[in-house]
N, C-alpha and C positions, 0 to 999 in steps of 0.2 A: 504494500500500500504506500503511496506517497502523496499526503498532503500539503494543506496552506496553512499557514500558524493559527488564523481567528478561529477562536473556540466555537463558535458557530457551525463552523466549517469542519472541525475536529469532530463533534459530538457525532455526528448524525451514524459515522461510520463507525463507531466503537466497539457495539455490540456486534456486527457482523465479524470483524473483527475476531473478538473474542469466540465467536462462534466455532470459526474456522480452525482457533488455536485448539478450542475444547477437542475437535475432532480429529484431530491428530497432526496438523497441516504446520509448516515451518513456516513463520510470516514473522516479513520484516515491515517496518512502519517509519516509513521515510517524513521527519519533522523536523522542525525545528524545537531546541532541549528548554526552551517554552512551556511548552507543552507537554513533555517526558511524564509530568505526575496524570496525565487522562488517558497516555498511552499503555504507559506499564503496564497497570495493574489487569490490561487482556493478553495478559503473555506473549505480547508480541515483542520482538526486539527492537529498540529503538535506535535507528539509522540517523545520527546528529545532521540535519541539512542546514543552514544556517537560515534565516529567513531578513529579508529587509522589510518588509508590510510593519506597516504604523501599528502593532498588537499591544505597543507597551503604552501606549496611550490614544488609540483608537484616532487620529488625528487624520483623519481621509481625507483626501479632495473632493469637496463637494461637486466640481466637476467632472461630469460620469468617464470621459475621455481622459483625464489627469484620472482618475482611477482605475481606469483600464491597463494607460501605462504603468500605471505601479506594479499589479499584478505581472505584466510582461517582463519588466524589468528584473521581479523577483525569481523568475523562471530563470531567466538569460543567466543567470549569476546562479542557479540553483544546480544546471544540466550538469558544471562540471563535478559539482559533489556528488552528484547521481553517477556518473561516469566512472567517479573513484573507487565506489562500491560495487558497481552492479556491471560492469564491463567485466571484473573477473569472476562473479559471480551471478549470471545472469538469473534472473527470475522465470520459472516457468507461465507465470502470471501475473499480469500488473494490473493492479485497481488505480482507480486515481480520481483526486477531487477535481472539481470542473475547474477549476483555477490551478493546479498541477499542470500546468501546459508541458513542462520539461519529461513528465513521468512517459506523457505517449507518442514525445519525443524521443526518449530514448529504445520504447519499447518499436517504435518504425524503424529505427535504426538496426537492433539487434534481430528483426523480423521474430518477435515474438507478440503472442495473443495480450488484448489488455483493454477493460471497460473501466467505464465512466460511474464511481458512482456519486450519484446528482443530491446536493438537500436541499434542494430548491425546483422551481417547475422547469423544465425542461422544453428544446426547441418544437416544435409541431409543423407539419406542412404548411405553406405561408409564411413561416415566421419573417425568414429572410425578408420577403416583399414589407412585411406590415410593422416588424419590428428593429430589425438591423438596418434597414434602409434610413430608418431615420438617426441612429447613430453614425453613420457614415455621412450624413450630410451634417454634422455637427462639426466645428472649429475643429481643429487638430486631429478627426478622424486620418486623412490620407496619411497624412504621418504616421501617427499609431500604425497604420495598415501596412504603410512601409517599411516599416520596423522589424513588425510580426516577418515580414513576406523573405526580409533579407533575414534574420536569425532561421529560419525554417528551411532557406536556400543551402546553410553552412553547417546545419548541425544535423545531417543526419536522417530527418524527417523524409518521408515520401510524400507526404499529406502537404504540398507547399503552398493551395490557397488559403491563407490565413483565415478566410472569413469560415471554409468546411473544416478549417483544423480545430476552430475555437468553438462552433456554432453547434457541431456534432457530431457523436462517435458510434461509431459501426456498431456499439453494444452497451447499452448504459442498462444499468439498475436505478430507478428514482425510490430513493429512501424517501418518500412523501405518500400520503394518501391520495390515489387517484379523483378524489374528490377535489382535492388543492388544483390542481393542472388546469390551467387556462387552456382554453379550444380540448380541452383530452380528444373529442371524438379525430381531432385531427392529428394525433398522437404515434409514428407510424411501428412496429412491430419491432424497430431493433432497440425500443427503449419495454422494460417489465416492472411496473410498480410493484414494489415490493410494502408498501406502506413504511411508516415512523418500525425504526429496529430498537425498541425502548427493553433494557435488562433492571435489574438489579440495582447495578450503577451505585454498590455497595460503598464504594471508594467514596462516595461522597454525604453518608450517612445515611439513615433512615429517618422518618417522620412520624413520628404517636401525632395521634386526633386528640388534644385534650377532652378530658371527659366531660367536661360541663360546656362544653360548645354545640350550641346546637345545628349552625352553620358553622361550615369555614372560608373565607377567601381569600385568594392567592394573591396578591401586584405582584407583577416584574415587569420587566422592559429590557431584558435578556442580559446581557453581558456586553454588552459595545455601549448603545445609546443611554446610557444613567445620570449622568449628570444633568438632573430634573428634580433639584429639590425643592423647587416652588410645587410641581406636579403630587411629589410624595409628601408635602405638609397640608394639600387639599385633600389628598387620599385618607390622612390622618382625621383630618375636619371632616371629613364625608364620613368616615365611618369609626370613628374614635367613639366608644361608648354607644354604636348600635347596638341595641337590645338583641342577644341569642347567638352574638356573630364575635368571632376569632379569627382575626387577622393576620395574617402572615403577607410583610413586605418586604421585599428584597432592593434593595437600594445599590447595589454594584458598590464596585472599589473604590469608585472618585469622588463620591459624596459622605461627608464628616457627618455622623448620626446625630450631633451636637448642632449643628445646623438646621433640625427639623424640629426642635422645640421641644414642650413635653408631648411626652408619649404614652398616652392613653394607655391603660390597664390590659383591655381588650387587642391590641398588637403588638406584635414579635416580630422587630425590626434586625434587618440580616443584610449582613453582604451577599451571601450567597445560598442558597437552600438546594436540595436537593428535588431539585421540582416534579420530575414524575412521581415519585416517592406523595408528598404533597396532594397530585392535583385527585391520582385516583381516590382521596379523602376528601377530597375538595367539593363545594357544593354551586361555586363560579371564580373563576379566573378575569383578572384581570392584567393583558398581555399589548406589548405592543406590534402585535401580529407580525414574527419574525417566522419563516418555514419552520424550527424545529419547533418554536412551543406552540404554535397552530397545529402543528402534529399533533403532537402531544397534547393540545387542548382533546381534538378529536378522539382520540386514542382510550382518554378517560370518559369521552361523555360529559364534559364539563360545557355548561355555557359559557360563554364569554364574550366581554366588554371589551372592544379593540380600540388602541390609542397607536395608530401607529407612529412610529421615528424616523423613517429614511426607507429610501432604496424600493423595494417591492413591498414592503409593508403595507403599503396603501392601497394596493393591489390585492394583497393576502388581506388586508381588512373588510374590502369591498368582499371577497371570493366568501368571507365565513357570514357573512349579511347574509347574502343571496343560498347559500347553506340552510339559512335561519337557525343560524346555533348562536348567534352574536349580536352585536348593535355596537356601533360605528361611535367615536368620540373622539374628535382631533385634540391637539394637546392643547391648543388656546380656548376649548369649549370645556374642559374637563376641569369645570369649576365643583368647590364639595357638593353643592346644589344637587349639580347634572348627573356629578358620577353616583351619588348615594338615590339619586331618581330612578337612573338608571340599571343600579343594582338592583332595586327592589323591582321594578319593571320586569327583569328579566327572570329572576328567581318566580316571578309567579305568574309567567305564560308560560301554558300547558304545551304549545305549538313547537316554542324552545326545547322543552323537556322532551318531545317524541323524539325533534330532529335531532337532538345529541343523541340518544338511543342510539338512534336508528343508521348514524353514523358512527357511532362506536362499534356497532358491532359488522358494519361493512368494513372500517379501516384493520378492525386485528384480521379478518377474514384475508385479507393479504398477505397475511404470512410473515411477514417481517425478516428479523436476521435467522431463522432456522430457514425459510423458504431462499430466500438468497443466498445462502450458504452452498443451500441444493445447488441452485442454478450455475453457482463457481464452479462444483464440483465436475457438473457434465460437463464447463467448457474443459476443466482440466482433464479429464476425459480416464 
């Protein structure tokens, strides 16, 4: 396996991961030592890559093109520590994150088998026309493209138009529930939803339902986007001293708990929690619809409040609306007012309750990392 450093991007593939170890398979786990404490503990060995991605303080370019490069950049500089490993030791098999660009680089080189696996939605027929077309008409797209097109000319690749190198792979797993996937029906055969692959995930504790709670609610805002402490002191006002309800908020690394005031009796303010653990106790979620916890919303049957932050969020926000598992709250609307109106709106439509059902039990119906696990198996043959 060789991923990108943002934990985002780390999680989704863990468990298959650890899957593959359980059954007997010798897997190396290409990262940067970042991330070594989410890799280890699936018995995989960890292959030191160095990563240059903004992880240690989340500081992206808001321009999607200046983020594009970075990604590339980080590859370019990545190929030769892949090279240093795996040219005397090749892989019979290479997984790789969609931002891995160097992983199936090097696997075109050595002409060995190697899939995409995706935590995020995935390309569809049209995409190109409806959706890359207008990144390539954006400032600094030709360059970026140039970029791609000369690294891909010199290292090895067979795949050398940049837009089919980056856009899509002859064989992906999407670690998401096929519910998530914009257009799916256009979705074409060489991509297999596997749904959200959620374990144990022991390494990062377990979660007791305190006993005198009659509800529970979750906030996060995942791991990147956190520095939102005006957002987590209305969360506080919204539901500080609701009657029957126990609150668990997650506040990420960059916001000082001391900056949120006092803290109501009724929340358990955290850097970090262990959130599948959590949500299947959980009675709604409140999430800034990023793929893995929209997974993982679904996964438990939890409604949920979306606040997105960036990127596809807004998109994953819209997708859980039109779901009917969710209701939509941008960050400048999510006064305590709206989001404690809100919570209680949602906790008691019946409509919500069927469609988590009825999606929870379609996304584990996917199979997740035993089912993918399969499917590595037969390509490894």
């Amino acid at each position: 396996m060789v991923g990108v450093a943002p934990v985002s991007h780390v999680l989704p593939s863990l468990e298959v991961i650890r899957e593959l170890v359980a059954r007997g398979h010798r897997v190396t786990y290409a990262n940067d030592p970042v991330v070594a404490h989410l890799i280890e503990p699936t018995g995989a060995e960890l292959v030191p890559c160095t990563s240059t991605l903004p992880v240690a303080d989340n500081d992206w370019p808001a321009d999607p093109i200046a983020a594009m490069d970075r990604f590339l950049d980080d590859q370019i500089q990545a190929l030769p520590q892949l090279r240093a490993v795996y040219d005397e030791d090749p892989a019979d098999l290479y997984l790789y994150d969609i931002g891995a660009y160097a992983a199936r680089a090097l696997a075109e080189s050595q002409g060995r088998p190697f899939v995409q696996l995706s935590p995020t939605f995935v390309a569809w027929n049209g995409y190109e026309e409806e959706v890359a077309a207008q990144l390539r008409a954006l400032p600094g797209a030709d360059a970026h493209r140039a970029k791609f097109a000369e690294w891909l000319a010199g290292c090895g690749a067979t795949t050398l138009d940049s837009d089919a190198f980056s856009g899509r792979s002859p064989r992906t797993l999407a670690l998401i529930p096929r519910a998530m996937q914009l257009k799916s029906e256009r979705v074409d055969d060489s991509v297999t939803f596997v749904g959200p692959c959620l374990g144990a995930r022991a390494e990062e504790g377990g979660w007791t339902r305190p006993a005198d709670a009659e509800k529970v609610l979750l906030v996060s805002l995942g791991s990147a986007f956190t520095r939102q402490a005006g957002f987590y002191r209305e969360c506080l006002a919204a539901f500080g001293d609701l009657p029957g309800w126990h609150v668990v908020l997650q506040i990420g690394k960059y916001v000082d708990p001391a900056d949120l005031g006092d803290v109501p009796a009724n929340v358990d303010v955290r850097s970090w929690v262990p959130q599948p653990a959590i949500l299947v106790q959980a009675d709604a979620f409140i999430t800034h619809a990023g793929m893995g916890s929209s997974a993982e919303g679904l996964h438990a049957g939890v409604p949920m409040i979306a606040v997105p932050q960036a990127a596809e969020q807004f998109m994953n926000a819209d997708r859980l609306v039109e779901l009917g598992v969710a209701r939509r709250l941008d960050t400048a609307d999510a006064t305590a007012e709206s989001l404690r109106a809100a919570l209680l709106e949602l906790v008691a439509d019946p409509e919500i309750a069927r469609a988590s059902a009825r999606l929870r039990t379609e996304t584990r119906a996917e199979g997740g990392s035993p089912r993918a696990a399969d499917l590595l198996e037969e390509l490894l043959g």
